[in-house]
C-alpha positions in Angstrom: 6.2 -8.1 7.3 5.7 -11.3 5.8 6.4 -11.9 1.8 2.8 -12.9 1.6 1.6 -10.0 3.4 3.9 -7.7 1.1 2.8 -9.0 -2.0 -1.0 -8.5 -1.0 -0.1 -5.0 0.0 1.8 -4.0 -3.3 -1.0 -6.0 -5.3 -3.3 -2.9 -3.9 -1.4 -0.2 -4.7 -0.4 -1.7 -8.2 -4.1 -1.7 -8.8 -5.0 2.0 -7.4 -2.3 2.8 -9.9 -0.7 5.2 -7.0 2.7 3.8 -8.1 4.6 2.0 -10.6 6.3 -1.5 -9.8 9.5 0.3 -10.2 9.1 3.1 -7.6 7.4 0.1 -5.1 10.4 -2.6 -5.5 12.8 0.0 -4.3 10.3 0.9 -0.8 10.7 -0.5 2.3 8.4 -2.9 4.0 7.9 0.3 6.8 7.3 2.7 2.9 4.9 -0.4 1.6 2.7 -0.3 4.9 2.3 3.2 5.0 1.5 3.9 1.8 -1.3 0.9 1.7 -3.0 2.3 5.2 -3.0 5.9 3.8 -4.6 4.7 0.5 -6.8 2.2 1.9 -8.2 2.7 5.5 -10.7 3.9 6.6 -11.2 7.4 8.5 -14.0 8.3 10.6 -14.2 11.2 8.6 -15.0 8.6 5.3 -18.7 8.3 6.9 -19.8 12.0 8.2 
């Protein structure tokens, strides 16, 4: 993943205040990517 791409990524979760910067600049890209799509996509299930 790009740094860009990270940074927009941890930006999100910062804001949700899921985690703290400390427990994000020890995750993996691979930790950072999951977290953000289980936080922020969007399930079918969102809209029944």
């Amino acid at each position: 993943m790009s740094q860009v791409e990270r940074n927009y990524k941890v930006k999100d979760l910062l804001e949700k205040q899921k985690f703290n910067e400390r427990e994000i600049a020890v995750m993996t890209d691979s930790q950072i990517e999951y977290y953000h799509w289980l936080y922020f996509e969007d399930s079918v299930y969102d809209y029944m």
